[in-house]
C-alpha positions in Angstrom: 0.0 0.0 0.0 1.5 3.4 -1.4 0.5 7.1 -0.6 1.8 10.5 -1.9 3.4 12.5 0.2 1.6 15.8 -1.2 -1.4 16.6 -2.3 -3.2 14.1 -4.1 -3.3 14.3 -8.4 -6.3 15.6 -8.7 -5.7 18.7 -7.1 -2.6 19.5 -8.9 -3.0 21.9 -11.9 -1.5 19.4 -13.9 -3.4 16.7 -13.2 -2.3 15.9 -17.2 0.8 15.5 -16.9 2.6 12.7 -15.5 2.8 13.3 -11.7 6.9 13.0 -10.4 5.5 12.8 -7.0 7.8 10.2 -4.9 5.1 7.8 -3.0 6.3 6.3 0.5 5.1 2.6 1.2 5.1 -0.1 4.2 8.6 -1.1 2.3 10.2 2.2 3.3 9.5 2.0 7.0 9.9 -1.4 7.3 13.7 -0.8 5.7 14.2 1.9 7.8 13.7 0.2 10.6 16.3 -2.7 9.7 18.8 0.0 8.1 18.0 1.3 12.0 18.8 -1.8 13.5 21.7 -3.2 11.5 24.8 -2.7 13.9 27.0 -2.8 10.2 25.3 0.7 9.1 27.2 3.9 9.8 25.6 6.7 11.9 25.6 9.1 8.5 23.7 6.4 6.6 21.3 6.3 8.9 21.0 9.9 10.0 20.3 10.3 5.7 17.4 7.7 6.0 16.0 8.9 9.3 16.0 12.7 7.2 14.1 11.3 4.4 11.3 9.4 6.9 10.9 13.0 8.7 10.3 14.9 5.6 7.7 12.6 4.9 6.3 11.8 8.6 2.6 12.9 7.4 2.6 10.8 4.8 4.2 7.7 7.1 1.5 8.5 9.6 -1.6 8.2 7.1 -0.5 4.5 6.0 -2.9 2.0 7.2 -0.2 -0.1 9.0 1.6 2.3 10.8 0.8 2.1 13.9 2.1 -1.7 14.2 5.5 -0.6 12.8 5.6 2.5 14.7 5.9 -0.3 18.0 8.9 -1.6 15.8 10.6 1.6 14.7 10.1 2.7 18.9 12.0 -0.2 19.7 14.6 0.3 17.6 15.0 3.9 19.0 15.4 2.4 22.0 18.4 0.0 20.8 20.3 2.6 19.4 20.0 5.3 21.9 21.6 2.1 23.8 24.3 1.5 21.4 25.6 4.9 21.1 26.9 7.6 23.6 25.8 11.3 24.2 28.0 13.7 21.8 28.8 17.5 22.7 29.4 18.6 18.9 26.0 19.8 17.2 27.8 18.8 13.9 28.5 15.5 15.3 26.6 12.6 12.9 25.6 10.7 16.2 24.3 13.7 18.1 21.7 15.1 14.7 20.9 11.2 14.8 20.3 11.4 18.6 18.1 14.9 18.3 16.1 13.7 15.4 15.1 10.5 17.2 13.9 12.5 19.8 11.9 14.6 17.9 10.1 11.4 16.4 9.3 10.4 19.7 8.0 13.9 21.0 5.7 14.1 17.7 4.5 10.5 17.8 3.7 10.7 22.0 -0.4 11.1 21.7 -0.4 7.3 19.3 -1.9 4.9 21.6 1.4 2.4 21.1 3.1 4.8 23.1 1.3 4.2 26.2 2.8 0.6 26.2 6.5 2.1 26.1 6.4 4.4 28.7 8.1 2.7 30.8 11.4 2.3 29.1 11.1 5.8 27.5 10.6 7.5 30.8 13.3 5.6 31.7 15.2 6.8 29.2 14.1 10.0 29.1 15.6 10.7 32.8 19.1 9.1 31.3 19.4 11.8 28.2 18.5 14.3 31.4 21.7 13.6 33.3 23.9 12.7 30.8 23.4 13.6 27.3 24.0 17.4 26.0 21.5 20.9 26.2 19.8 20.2 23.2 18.8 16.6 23.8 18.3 17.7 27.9 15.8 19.7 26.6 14.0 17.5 24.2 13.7 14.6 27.0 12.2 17.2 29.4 8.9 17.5 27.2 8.8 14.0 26.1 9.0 13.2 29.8 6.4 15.5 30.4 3.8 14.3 28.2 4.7 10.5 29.4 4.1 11.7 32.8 0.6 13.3 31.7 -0.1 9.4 29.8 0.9 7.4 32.6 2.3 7.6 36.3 5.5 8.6 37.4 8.5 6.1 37.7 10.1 5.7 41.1 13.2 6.4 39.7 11.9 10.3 39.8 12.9 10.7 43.3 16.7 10.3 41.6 15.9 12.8 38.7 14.7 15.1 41.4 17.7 15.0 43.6 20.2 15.8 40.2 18.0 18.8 39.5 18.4 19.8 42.7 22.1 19.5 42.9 22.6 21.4 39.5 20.4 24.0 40.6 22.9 24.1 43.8 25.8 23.9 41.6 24.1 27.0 39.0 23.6 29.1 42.0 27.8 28.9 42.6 28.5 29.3 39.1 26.2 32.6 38.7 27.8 33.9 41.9 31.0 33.4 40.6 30.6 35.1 37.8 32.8 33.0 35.3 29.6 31.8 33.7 28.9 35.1 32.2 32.1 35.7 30.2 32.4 34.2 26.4 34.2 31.5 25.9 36.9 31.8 23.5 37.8 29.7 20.5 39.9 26.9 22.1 42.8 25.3 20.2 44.7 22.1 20.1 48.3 21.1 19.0 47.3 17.3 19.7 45.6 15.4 17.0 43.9 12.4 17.0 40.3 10.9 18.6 41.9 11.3 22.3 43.5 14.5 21.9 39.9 15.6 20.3 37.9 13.9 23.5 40.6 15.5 25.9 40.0 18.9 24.7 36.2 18.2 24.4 36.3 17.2 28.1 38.5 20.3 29.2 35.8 23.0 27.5 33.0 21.0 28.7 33.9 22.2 32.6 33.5 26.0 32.1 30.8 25.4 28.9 27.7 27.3 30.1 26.4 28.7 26.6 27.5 26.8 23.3 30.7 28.2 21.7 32.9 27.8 18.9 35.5 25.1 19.4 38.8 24.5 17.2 39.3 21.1 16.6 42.0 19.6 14.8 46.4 20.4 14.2 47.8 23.9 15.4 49.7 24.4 12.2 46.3 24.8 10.2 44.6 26.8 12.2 42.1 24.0 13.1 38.4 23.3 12.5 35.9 25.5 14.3 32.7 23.2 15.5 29.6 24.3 17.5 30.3 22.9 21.1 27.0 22.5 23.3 27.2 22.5 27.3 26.0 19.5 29.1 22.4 19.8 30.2 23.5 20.1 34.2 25.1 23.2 33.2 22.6 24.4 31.3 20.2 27.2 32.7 18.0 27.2 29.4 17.6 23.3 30.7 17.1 24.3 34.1 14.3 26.9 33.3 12.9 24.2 31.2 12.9 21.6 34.2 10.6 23.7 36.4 7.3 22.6 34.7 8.6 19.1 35.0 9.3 19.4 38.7 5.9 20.9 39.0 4.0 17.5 37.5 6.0 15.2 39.7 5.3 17.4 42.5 1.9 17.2 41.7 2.0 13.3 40.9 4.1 12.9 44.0 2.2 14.5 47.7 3.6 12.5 49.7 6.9 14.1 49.5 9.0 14.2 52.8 9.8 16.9 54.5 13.8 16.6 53.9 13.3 16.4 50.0 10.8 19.8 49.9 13.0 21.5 52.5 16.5 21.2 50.0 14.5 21.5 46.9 12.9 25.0 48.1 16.4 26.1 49.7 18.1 25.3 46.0 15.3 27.4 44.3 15.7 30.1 46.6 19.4 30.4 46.7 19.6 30.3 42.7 16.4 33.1 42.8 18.3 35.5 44.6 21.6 34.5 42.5 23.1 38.3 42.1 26.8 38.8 40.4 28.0 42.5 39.9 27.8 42.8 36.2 29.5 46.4 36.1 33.0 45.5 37.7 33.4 43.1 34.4 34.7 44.4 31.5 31.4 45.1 29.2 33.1 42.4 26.0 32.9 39.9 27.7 29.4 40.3 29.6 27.2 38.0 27.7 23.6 39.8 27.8 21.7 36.8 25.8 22.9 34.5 28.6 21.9 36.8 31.7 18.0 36.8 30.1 18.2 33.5 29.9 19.2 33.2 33.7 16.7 35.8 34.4 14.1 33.8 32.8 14.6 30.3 34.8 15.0 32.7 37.8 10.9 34.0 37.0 10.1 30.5 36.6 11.6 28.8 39.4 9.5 32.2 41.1 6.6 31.1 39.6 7.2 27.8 41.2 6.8 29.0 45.1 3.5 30.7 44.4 2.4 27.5 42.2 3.2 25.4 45.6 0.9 28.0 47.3 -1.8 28.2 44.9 -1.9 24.2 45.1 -2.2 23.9 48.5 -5.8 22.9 49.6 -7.5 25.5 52.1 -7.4 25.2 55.6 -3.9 22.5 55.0 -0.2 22.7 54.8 1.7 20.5 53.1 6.0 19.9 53.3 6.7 22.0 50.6 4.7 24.7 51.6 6.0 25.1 55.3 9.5 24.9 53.9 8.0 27.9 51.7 6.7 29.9 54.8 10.3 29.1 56.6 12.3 30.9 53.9 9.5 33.9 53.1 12.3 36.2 53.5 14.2 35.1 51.2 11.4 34.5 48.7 10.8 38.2 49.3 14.2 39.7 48.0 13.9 37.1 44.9 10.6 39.4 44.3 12.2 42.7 44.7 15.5 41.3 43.0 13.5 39.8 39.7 11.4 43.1 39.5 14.4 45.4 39.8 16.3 43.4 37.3 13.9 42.4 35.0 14.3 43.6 30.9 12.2 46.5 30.4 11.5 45.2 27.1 10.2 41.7 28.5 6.4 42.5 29.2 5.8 38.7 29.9 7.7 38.7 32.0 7.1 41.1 34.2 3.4 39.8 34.7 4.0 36.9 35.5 6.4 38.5 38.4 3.1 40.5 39.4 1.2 37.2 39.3 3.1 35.5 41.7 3.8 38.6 43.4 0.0 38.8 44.5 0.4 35.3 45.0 2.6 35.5 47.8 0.1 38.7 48.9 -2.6 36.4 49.9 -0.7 34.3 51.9 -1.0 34.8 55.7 2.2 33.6 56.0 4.4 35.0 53.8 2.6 39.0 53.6 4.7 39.6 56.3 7.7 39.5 55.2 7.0 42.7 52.1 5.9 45.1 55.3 9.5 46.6 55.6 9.4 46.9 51.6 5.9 48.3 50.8 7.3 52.0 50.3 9.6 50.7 47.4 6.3 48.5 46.3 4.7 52.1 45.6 7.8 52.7 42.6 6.3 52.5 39.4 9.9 52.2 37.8 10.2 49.2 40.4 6.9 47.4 39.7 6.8 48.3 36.2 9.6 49.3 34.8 10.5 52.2 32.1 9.0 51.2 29.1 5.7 52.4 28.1 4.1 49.0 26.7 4.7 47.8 30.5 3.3 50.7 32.2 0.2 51.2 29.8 -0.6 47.4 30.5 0.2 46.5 34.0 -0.6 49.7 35.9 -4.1 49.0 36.6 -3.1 45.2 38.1 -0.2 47.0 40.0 -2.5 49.7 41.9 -5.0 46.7 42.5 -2.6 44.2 43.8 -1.4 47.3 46.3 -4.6 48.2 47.4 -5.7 44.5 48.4 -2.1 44.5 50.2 -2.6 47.4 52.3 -6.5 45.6 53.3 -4.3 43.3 54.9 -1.0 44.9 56.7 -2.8 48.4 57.3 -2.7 47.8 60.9 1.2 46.8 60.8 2.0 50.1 58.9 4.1 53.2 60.4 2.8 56.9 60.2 5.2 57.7 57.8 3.8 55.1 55.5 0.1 55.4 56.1 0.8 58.9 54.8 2.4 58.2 51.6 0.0 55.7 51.0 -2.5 57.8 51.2 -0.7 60.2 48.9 -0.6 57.7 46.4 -3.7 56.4 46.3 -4.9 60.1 46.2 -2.5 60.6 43.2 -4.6 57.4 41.3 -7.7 59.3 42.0 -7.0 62.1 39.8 -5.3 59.8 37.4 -7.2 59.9 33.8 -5.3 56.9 32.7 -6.1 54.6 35.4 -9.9 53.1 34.5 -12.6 53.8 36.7 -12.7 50.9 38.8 -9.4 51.3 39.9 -10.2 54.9 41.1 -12.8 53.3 43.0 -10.8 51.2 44.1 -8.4 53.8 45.8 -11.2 55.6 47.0 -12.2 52.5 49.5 -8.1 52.2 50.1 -8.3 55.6 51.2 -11.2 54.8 53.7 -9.4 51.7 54.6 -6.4 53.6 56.0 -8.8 56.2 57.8 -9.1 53.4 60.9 -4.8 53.5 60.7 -4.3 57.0 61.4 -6.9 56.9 64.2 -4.6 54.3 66.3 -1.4 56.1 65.0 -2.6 59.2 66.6 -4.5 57.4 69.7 -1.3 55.4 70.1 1.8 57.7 69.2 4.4 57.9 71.7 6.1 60.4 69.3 4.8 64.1 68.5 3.7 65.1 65.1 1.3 62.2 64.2 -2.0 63.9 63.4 -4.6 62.2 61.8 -6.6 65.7 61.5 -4.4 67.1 58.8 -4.2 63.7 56.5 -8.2 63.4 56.5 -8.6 67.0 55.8 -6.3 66.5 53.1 -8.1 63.3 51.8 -11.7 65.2 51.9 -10.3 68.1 49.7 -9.0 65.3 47.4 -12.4 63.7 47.3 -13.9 67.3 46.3 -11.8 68.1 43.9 -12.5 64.7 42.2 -16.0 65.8 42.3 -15.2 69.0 40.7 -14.0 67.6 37.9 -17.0 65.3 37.8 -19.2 68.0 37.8 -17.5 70.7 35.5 -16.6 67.8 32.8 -18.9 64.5 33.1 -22.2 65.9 34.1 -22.4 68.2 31.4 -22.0 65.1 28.9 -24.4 62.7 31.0 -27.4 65.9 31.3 -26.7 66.3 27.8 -26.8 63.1 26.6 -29.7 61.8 29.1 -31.5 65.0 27.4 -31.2 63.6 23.8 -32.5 60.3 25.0 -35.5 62.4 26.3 -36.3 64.4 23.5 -36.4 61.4 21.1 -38.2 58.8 23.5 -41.4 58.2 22.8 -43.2 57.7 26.3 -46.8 55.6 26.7 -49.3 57.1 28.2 -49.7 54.3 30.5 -45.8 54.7 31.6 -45.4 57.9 32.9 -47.7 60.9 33.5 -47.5 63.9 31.1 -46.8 66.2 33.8 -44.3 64.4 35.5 -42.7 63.9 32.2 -42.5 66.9 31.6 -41.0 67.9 35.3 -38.5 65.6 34.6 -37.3 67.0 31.5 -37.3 70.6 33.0 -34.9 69.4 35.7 -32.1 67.9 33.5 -32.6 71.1 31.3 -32.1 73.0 34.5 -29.2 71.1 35.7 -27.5 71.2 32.2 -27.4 74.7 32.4 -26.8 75.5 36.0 -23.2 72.8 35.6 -22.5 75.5 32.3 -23.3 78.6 34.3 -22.2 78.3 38.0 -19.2 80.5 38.7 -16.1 79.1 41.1 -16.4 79.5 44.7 -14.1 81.8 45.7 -14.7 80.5 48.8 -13.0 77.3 47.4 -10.1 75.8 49.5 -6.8 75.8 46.7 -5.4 72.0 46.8 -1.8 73.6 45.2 -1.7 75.4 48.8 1.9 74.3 50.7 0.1 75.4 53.9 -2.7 72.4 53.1 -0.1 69.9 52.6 0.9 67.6 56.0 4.9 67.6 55.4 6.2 64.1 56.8 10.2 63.5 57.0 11.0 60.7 54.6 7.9 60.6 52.6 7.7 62.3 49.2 
C-alpha cells in the first residue's frame, strides 16, 4: 500500500501531466527500521534515512499499518540510543541522529502504542536528562512530560529530582562566581587524533555554560571550528525548562518528605536570589543573551513558590509549603530582586512577576515578610519598569494588587507610611489613565487607612502624628475629584440623558405627562446650572503648601 506524500493528483493543476510525485510505502519503514537496526550501518547512513522518513512523517502516519510498525521503529530507538553515547558537537553525525530521534518520539507521544513504552522511555528519558547534551536535555524534558501526563511517574523520579536539585545548587555557585557570564573563547589544540579531540572536548566542557565555537584539529592549520553544546547540568536554558517538569511530579508525588521539599525550596531560593555585579566586568565579555536566559529560569523557578501556594488545599499545609513559609524572606528579595532586574522590554515577564507577586500577597504567611518593603512597592519604575508598553498594560493590576495588600498589613503600617499611602492612592484618583474601577478602588483604600491614622494618633508615643491634617487633606482630594466630575462629566451625561429624552417616545400608561414633563425641565435646568455656575471663591486651593501635611521621609 502506497500514498503521496503531497497533495493528491487531482488537485494538482496538472493533473495531465505525469505526476513526479515520490510515493512512500510499508517497504520504506519497514527498511528503515532494519537499516535502524543493522549494527553494520554507519551513523551518516542512517542519519540520511531517518531525514528522508521526517520529511515525509505525514505521509508515514496516514498508512494504514503504521501504527504496528511504529511499535517496531520505537524499539529500535530504544536499541540505538543504547548503542551509542551522548556527543557534545552539534555537527556531530551521532548527536543530529540522537536529536532527530527524539523529535520522532515527541511528535508521535499522543499514538496509543506509546502508552505501552512508557516505561522504558521514561526511563530513558531521565538518562538523556543527566547525561546527554543541552539540546537533547531539553528534548527529554517534554517527552517526559507528556509521558508523565499518559501514565504515572516512575520511582526512579525521586533520583531525577535529587540531580536537579544538585545542578540547581551547583548553578547558583556558578552565577555567583561570575565565570559563567564571560564568552568563551575559540579553544585550540596542537594534539591530534580521537583522544586528543575527546581531551580537549572534556576540558571545554567544565566551564561550557552557553554553546561556543571550538577549534578542533592540528595547530599548524589553524584547526576546524565546530559548535560545542554544554551539558544539560550546566545548562540554565535546561534548568528553566525543568521547572514545569518538577511541577508534574510534585503534583504526581504528595507524599513528598519533609527533607526532599526542604532542600529543593532552599536550592530554588538560593539560585532566585543569585546576584553577580555585572559592572565591575569588563562590558566584551558580559554575555547579555545568557543573563535573560538566567533571568528567565529565575521568574520561573518564582513562579514555582507561588504555584506550591496556589496548590495547596485551604485550611492544609503541606512539606513544601511550610519549607515555603520558613524561607519567606528570602522568597521576598527574589521578588524585589526579579522586578528590579527584570528587561524593560520583556512585558511577559514582568506579569507573571506581578502574578506570583499577588500570589505571595494572599498568603497569611508569607505578607509579612514585604511590610519593611511596601514603600519601594509604591515605585512604578520598580513594579513596572521604564517602558511604556509595560506601564500602559500592568498599571491598573499594580495599583489593584497594592490596594488588596494594604487591606491586609494596614494595621502593621508606620505613620510615615500610612501617609504616603495615602498620597498615592490620592494621586490614582486624579489619574485619567487609570480606569474607573481602579479609582474606585483607591477611593475605598483611602477609607481603609482612615481606621490606621486613628490608632497612630490614639497610640503615638512620638509628636507630630496627626490624623486631623491627613483626612482634611483626603476630603479636599475627594472634592476636587467631584469637581471635575461636575464641570466635565455631568455636562456630557445631562446632555446626553436630554437627547434620549427628546427622542423617547413615552406611553401614556408609563409615565404621567406632567411628570414627564417635570423631569425633563430638571435635567434642562441642571445642564445649564453645571454650564453657568461661577467658582467659589470660597473654594479651598489644593496647590496650597500650607494644606499639605509635610512628613520627613515621605515624598
Amino acid at each position: 500500500f502506497c500514498v503521496p506524500t503531497t497533495s493528491s493528483r487531482a488537485n494538482n493543476p496538472l493533473a495531465g501531466a505525469p505526476s513526479s510525485t515520490p510515493m512512500v510505502c510499508t517497504n520504506d519503514l519497514e527498511n528503515l527500521i532494519r537499516t535502524l537496526q543493522d549494527q553494520n550501518v554507519r551513523d551518516d547512513t542512517k542519519l540520511q534515512a531517518l531525514k528522508e522518513f521526517w520529511e515525509s512523517f505525514d505521509s508515514f502516519s496516514s498508512l494504514s499499518t503504521f501504527s504496528g510498525l511504529l511499535d517496531a521503529l520505537v524499539r529500535s530507538f530504544l536499541k540505538l540510543f543504547a548503542e551509542t553515547s551522548a556527543q557534545f558537537i552539534a555537527e556531530n553525525n551521532t548527536q543530529q541522529l540522537r536529536k532527530l530521534m527524539l523529535d520522532i518520539l515527541l511528535r508521535t507521544t499522543g499514538h496509543d502504542v506509546m502508552k505501552l513504552q512508557s516505561r522504558p522511555i521514561q526511563l530513558l528519558m531521565i538518562k538523556i536528562i543527566q547525561t546527554d547534551n543541552e539540546v537533547n536535555a531539553g528534548l527529554a524534558i517534554h517527552i517526559l512530560i507528556d509521558h508523565i501526563k499518559l501514565a504515572r511517574p516512575l520511582e526512579q523520579m525521586s533520583g531525577l529530582m535529587a540531580f536537579l536539585r544538585k545542578c540547581f545548587f551547583d548553578m547558583d555557585m556558578h552565577v555567583r562566581s561570575g565565570r559563567i557570564y564571560e564568552k568563551q573563547a575559540l579553544n585550540t589544540t596542537g594534539l591530534s587524533g580521537h583522544v586528543g579531540e575527546d581531551l580537549i572536548i572534556e576540558m571545554s566542557l567544565q566551564r561550557c555554560f552557553t554553546p561556543h565555537g571550538l577549534s578542533l584539529g592540528a595547530k599548524q592549520t589553524g584547526g576546524i571550528v565546530f559548535k560545542l553544546i554544554p551539558r544539560g547540568s550546566q545548562s540554565v536554558t535546561v534548568l528553566g525548562e525543568s521547572i514545569h517538569l518538577i511541577m508534574l511530579i510534585c503534583q504526581q508525588n504528595r507524599q513528598q518528605g519533609n527533607g526532599e521539599a526542604r532542600e529543593l525550596i532552599q536550592a530554588f531560593v538560593l539560585f532566585t536570589n543569585a546576584i553577580v555585579d555585572v559592572d565591575r566586568m569588563p562590558t566584551e565579555k558580559a554575555n547579555q543573551e545568557l543573563l535573560n536566559e538566567i533571568h528567565s529560569a529565575q521568574v520561573k523557578t518564582l513562579i514555582f513558590f507561588s504555584w506550591a501556594i496556589r496548590s495547596c488545599p485551604a485550611g492544609k499545609s503541606t512539606y513544601m509549603t511550610e519549607a515555603l513559609v520558613k524561607s519567606a524572606d528570602g522568597v521576598c528579595s527574589a521578588t524585589l530582586f526579579l522586578l528590579d532586574s527584570c528587561p524593560n522590554l520583556v512585558v511577559s515577564q514582568r506579569k507573571d512577576l506581578l502574578r506570583a507577586t499577588k500570589t505571595f500577597f494572599s498568603c497569611d504567611q508569607m505578607r509579612g515578610s514585604f511590610v519593611p518593603h511596601i514603600p519601594r512597592l509604591f515605585s512604578e519604575k520598580l513594579m513596572l519598569g521604564t517602558e511604556f508598553t509595560a506601564n500602559d498594560y500592568l498599571r491598573k493590576t499594580m495599583y489593584e494588587q497594592l490596594a488588596e495588600l494594604l487591606q491586609h498589613l494596614r494595621t502593621d503600617l508606620s505613620y510615615p507610611v500610612l501617609c504616603h499611602a495615602m498620597y498615592i492612592f490620592s494621586r490614582c484618583l486624579h489619574d485619567p489613565l487609570l480606569p474607573p474601577s481602579t479609582q474606585i478602588q483607591s477611593i475605598r483604600a483611602m477609607m481603609t487607612l482612615c481606621d490606621s491614622f486613628i490608632r497612630c494618633e490614639r497610640g503615638a508615643e512620638k509628636a507630630h502624628q496627626p490624623a486631623r491634617d491627613i483626612f482634611l487633606g483626603a476630603l479636599e482630594s475627594l472634592i476636587a475629584k467631584l469637581r471635575v466630575l461636575v464641570v466635565y462629566h455631568l455636562p456630557l451625561l445631562f446632555a446626553t440623558a436630554g437627547e434620549v429624552f427628546r427622542g423617547m417616545e413615552w406611553p401614556d400608561r408609563e409615565m404621567d405627562p406632567v411628570e414627564k414633563q417635570k423631569l425633563i425641565d430638571i435635567i434642562a435646568k441642571e445642564r445649564r446650572h453645571s454650564y453657568s455656575t461661577p467658582a467659589n471663591p470660597s473654594a479651598l486651593n489644593l496647590d496650597d503648601p500650607s494644606l499639605h501635611c509635610h512628613v520627613e521621609g515621605v515624598p
